[in-house]
C-alpha positions, -999 to 999 in steps of 0.1 A, spaced: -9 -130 -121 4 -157 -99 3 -157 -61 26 -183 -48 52 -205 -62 43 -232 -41 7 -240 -56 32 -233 -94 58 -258 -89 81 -229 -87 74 -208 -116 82 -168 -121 62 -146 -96 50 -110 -112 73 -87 -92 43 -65 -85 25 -95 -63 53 -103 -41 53 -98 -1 72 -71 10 95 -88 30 107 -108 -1 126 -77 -17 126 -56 13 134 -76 44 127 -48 69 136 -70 97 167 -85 84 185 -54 71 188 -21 92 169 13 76 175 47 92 143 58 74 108 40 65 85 64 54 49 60 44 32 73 13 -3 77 30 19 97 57 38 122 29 33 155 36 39 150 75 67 125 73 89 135 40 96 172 54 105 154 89 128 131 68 145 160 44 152 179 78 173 149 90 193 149 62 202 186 67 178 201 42 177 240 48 141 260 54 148 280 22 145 246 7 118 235 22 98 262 18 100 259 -18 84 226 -18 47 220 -23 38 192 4 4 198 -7 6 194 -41 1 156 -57 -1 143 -84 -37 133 -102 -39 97 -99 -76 100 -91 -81 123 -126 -93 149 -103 -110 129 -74 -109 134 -40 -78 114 -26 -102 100 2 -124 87 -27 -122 52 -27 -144 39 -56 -127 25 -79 -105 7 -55 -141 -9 -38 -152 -16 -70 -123 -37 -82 -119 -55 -53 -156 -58 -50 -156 -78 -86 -131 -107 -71 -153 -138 -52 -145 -142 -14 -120 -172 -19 -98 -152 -36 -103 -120 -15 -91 -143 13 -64 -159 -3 -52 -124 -12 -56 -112 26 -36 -142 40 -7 -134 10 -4 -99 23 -11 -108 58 23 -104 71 30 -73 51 -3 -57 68 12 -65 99 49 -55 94 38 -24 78 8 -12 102 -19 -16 77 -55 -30 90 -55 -56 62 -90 -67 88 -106 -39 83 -102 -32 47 -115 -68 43 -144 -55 56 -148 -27 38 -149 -43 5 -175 -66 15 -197 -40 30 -190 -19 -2 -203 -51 -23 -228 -54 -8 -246 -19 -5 -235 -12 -44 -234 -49 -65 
């Protein structure tokens, strides 16, 4: 995948690496509503409730319920995320970091911390 444009004389960026703020632009354009996935089961009934949704409706939807992208792990459990960030050398990990930096920031995310996390991980498991 490429990370920036400037260090490939301007060539295609995979849409899946790009900074928020380069298809979202949070601060230019005006949003009623930014929800968080992380926050779903607290914010998204808050949010259908704005937009007039009855309790007969709500009650009818599982907030709990998710859907098994961990193929039956707990959703606290973080391994495989550790362990594929754990694989990448430190000078990439930090070039990733300051990529994201600004979306960390813009989006409340302790980009810092998870930094951390993934070295700490590396170096109690690799």
């Amino acid at each position: 995948a490429v990370v920036s444009t400037q260090s490939t004389g301007g060539k295609f960026v995979n849409p899946h690496w790009r900074q928020v703020d380069q298809y979202c632009a949070p601060c230019s354009e005006h949003y009623d509503y930014i929800l968080k996935v992380e926050n779903y089961q607290c914010e998204f009934p808050q949010f259908l409730k704005t937009l007039g949704s009855t309790e007969s409706l709500l009650n009818r939807i599982d907030f709990e319920k998710r859907v098994n992208v961990n193929n039956g792990r707990s959703v606290t459990d973080r391994t495989d995320f550790y362990q594929y960030f754990a694989a990448l050398p430190d000078n990439l990990l930090d070039a990733l970091h300051k990529w994201y930096k600004a979306d960390c920031e813009l989006l409340d995310y302790n980009c810092e911390k998870t930094l951390c996390e993934i070295r700490e991980w590396r170096r109690k498991n690799l």
